[in-house]
N, C-alpha and C positions, 0 to 999 in steps of 0.2 A: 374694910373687907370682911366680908363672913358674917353679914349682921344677918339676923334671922327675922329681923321683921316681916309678917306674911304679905303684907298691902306692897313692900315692897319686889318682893318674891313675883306676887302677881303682876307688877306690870311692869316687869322682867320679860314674864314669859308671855304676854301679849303684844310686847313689841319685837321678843326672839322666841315664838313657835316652837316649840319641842314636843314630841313628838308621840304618842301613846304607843300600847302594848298591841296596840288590834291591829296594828300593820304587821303584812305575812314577810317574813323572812325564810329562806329556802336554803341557804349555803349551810353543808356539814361542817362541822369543824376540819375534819379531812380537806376539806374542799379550799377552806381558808386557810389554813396551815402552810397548805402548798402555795396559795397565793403571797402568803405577806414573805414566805420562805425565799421565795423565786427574788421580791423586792432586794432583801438583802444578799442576796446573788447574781445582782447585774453586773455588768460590766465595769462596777466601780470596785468589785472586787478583785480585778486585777492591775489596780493602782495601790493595795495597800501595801504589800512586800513595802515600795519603793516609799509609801507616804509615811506607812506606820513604821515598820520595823528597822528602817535604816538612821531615824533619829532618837528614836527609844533602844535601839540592839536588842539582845535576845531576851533577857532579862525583863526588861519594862518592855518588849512588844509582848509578849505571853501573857505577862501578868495584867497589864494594861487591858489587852482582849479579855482575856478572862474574866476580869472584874467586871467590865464594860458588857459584856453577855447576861452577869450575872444580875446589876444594878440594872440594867434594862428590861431584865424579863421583872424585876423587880416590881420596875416604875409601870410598866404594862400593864402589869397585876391589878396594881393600885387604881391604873384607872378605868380596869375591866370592871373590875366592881361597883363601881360608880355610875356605870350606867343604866342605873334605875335609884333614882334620890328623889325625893321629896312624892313618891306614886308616881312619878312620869320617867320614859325612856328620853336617854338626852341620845341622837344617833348622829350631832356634831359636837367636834370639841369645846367650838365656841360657843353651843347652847348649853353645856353645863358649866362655861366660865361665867356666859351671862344670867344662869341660874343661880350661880352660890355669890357670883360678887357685884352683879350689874352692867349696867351698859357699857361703861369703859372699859371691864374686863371682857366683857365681848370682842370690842372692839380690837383692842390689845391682839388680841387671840388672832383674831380675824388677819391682823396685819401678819402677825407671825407666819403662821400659816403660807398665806400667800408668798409673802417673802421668800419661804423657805423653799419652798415650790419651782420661784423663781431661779435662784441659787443654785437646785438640784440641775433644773432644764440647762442654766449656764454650763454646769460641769459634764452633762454628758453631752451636748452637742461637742465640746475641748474632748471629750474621750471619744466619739463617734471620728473626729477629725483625725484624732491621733491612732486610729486604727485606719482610716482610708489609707491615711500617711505611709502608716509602716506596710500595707497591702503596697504600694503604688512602692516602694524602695525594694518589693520582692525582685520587681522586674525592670525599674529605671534607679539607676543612683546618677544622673545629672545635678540634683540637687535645682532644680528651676522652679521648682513650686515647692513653694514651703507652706509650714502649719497653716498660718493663715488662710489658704486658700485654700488647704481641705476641710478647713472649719467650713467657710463661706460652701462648698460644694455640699456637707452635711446639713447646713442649715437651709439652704436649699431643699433637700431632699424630703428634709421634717416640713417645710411650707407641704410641698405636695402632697405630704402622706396626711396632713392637717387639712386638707382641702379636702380630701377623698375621703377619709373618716370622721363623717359629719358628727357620729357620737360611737360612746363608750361601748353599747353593743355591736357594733358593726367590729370590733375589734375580735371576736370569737375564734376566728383563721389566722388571725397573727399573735393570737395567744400562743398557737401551740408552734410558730413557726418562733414565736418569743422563746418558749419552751425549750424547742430544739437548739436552735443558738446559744443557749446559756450552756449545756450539756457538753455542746460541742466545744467552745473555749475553755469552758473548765477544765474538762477533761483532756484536751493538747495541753492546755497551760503546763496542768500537774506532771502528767507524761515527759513531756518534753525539757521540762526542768530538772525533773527528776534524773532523768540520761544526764543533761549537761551535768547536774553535780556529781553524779558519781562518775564522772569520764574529769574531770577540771580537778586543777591542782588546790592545794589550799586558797581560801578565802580569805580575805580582810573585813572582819564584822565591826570593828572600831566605826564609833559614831564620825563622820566626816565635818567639819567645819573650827572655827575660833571658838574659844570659851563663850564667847558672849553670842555668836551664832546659834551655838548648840542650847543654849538657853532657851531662844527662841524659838528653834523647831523642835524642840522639846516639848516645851508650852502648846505652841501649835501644833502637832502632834496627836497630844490631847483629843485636841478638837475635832479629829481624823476617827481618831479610834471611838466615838461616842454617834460620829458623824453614820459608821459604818451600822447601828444598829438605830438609826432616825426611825422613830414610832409617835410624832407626832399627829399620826389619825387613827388612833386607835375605839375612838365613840364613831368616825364613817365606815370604819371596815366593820365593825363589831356587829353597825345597824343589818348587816347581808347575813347572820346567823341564825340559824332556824332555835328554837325553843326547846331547852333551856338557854335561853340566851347567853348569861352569864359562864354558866357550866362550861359551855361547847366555846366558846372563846378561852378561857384560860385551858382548856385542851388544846385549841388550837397554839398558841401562843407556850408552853410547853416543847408541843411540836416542834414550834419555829425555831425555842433557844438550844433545844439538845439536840435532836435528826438536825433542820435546815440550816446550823451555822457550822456543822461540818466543814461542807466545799469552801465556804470562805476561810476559817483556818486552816483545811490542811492547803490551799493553792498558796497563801499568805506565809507560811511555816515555810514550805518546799522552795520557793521564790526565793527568800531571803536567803537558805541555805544556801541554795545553787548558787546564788550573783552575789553574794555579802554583801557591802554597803554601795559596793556599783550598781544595787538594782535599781531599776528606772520605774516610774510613776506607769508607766505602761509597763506594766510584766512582757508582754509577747515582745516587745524591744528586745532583751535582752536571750530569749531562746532561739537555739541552734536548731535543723531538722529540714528534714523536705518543703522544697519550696510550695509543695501544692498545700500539704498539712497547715504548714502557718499560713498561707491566702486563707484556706477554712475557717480560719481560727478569726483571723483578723477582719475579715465579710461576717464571719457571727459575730463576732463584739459588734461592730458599725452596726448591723441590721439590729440587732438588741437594742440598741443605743437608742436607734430611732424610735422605737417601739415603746420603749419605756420612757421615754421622752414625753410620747404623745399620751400616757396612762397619767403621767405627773402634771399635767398641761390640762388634761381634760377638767377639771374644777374652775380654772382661768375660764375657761374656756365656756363653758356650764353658766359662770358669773356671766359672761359679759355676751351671752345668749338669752338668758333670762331678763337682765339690763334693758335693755335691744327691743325684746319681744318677740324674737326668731322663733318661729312655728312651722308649721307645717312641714311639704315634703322638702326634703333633703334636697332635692333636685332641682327647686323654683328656682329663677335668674335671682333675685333678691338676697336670697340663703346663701345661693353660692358666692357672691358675688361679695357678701359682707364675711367669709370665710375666707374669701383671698384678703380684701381689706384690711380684717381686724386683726383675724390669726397670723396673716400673713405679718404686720404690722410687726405683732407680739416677738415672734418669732424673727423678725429681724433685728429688732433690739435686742433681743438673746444671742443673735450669732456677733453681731457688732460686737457686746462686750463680750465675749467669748474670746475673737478673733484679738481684743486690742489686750487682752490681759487673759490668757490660756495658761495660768498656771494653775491645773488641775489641783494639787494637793493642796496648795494656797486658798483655794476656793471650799473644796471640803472642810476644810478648818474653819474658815471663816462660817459656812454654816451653820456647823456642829456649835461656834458659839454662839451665831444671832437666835437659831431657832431651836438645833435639837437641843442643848442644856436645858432650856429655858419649857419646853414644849413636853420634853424626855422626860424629864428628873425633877427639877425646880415645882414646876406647875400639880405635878400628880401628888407628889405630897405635900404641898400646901391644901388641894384641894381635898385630897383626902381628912386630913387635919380638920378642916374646917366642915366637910360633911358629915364626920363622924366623931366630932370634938364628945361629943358627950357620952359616948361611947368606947374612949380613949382613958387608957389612966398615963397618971402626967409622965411615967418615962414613958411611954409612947408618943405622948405629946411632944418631949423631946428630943426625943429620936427624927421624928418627920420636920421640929424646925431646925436641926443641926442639919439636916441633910437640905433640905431648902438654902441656909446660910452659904454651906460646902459647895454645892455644884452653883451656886450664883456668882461666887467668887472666882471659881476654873469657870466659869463662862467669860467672866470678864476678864481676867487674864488670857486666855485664847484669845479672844476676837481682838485685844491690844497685841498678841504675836502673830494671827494673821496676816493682822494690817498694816502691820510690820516688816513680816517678810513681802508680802505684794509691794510694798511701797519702792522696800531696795529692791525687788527684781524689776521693774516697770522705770527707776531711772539709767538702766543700761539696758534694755530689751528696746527691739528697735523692731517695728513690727511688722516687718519681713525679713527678720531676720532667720538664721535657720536653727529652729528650735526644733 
């Protein structure tokens, strides 16, 4: 890894294309600030009360977050600068893994990547479910349709919305209704919590579970709180910034970790407050209020859901269009026709395992350790290390391999208490049962 031979370098980069300086980028830092900000503002911000802070308590959720803001704008950093090594713009992750180490680091990446991709789509189709759920219990409590089968009606709904939005620009109008939906949850969540706790008696913040439980959602935990600041595309988002390239991304990125992680810790803070360790993985679960207020609230999660679903989806999707050969208009029988087939496909296998193993926090964890450790933390400073080794003096140098050594280890210890906890939840989960 990190040979600098140039013969190899070159046909690096003539079997993984990277990308020069003469291509126009147009996005302000402004522009992108708000976008990656919005990212960590979906609807999986109001799973963390229940993910992060009821197995960490007040103590390691705060400090854990904080650190975890702080190590990511970090790792961001690291690889914002890197995107211009050797004279060429790398505008994917995997073209400057396969620049500095080679094909199999391409590939590596490549898989990461998508995996992670995969794993996210899993987790919010389980949160688009669990908010129809809790919308659908405003006005029936029979309890005859359970989770599974508001997964299955969300996953549904992402086929359609996947069929009708052949690509990423066609998304312009549901940006801003993306927009509006985040605003509107957020702001019920914090609201509405905020009343329940200062109307509710004392709390119980004690971590819930047996010594050796709490081990393990400790552990996995972890993988929660690293999951909530996933920046493993930061050379695709980077390549939409106008010139100074470099500049106006670490402005943006700035942006994102001081203004845009606000709403996520104060709904996260307030959450935990109000509900102690009975908060629920679905925040709106557990708030009191007008029944019309939470329907809003719990329709913007679900509609965000979807939305953000199909943004995380759209590279899948981009790959196995390109694959294919899929051209022209959007509206030929051909086009559509392999957009029910493929997408549709994709997206069923997404809601399957959703529907058969819907333990949202379980699943963030498990991410946090396949992709974001590794993608986040691990990779940026190796890469850095090795792009600018000679530029480095040796504590520098080991600074960036202690921290490579560090987060590879809490990767691997995560994804072992992930797969942990999903293993005991799924030999008593019965899957219509009522979750």
């Amino acid at each position: 890894m990190g040979n600098d031979d140039p013969s190899r370098k070159e046909n690096v980069d003539d079997q993984y294309p990277v990308h020069t300086a003469h291509q126009v980028s147009n996005d302000s830092w402004f522009q992108v600030g708000i976008l990656i900000s919005m990212g960590i503002n979906s609807a999986y911000a109001l799973g963390y009360s229940g993910t992060i802070m009821v197995p960490l308590g007040w103590i390691g959720g705060i400090v854990g977050l904080i650190l975890s803001t702080m190590v990511s704008l970090y790792a961001s950093i690291l690889t914002a600068k890197l995107h211009e090594v050797g004279g060429k713009r790398h505008i994917r992750y995997r073209d400057l893994a396969g620049y500095l180490y080679g094909r199999t680091a391409y590939l590596v990446v490549w898989a990461l990547q998508y995996a992670s991709l995969f794993l996210i789509n899993i987790g919010y189709i389980i949160m688009a479910g669990s908010a129809l759920k809790a919308f659908y219990l405003l006005f029936s409590d029979d309890h005859q349709l359970k989770l599974p089968h508001f997964i299955a009606i969300a996953g549904f709904t992402c086929v359609l919305f996947a069929i009708a939005t052949p690509h990423l620009s066609a998304l312009r109008v549901w940006l801003g209704v993306s927009s509006l939906c985040l605003l509107l949850y957020l702001c019920i969540a914090f609201v509405l919590s905020l009343e329940d706790g200062m109307k509710a008696p004392a709390r119980d913040y004690s971590i819930p579970g047996s010594e050796v439980s709490k081990i393990f959602a400790t552990i996995g935990a972890v993988g929660n709180v690293v999951f909530a600041f996933n920046t493993g595309m930061i050379p695709e988002i980077q390549a939409t910034v106008r010139p100074p390239v470099i500049e106006n991304m670490l402005k943006a990125l700035f942006f994102q970790f001081t203004v845009g992680v606000v709403p996520l810790h104060a709904v996260t803070y307030i959450g935990y407050w109000a509900y102690g360790s009975s908060t629920s993985s679905y925040l709106l679960n557990n708030v009191h209020g007008p029944v019309w207020l939470k329907g809003v609230a719990h329709m913007s999660a679900f509609i965000q859901s979807i939305i953000t679903l199909h943004i995380f989806a759209s590279p899948t999707y981009e790959f196995l269009d390109t694959t294919y050969g899929i051209k022209g208009s959007a509206l030929a029988p051909r086009n559509i026709a392999f957009r029910v087939v493929v997408r549709g496909g994709y997206l069923v296998l997404t809601t399957f395992l959703s529907a058969l193993l819907p333990f949202l926090g379980d699943f963030m964890s498990l991410t946090g350790a396949i992709s974001t450790f590794p993608l986040t933390f691990v990779l940026p400073n190796h890469m850095y290390l090795v792009a600018r080794k000679n530029k480095l003096s040796s504590l520098q140098k080991s600074w960036h391999w202690l921290n490579c050594v560090f987060f590879s280890c809490i990767s691997a210890a995560a994804f072992v208490a992930a797969l942990k906890l999903i293993v005991v939840k799924t030999e008593t989960y019965h899957f219509f049962a009522d979750i």
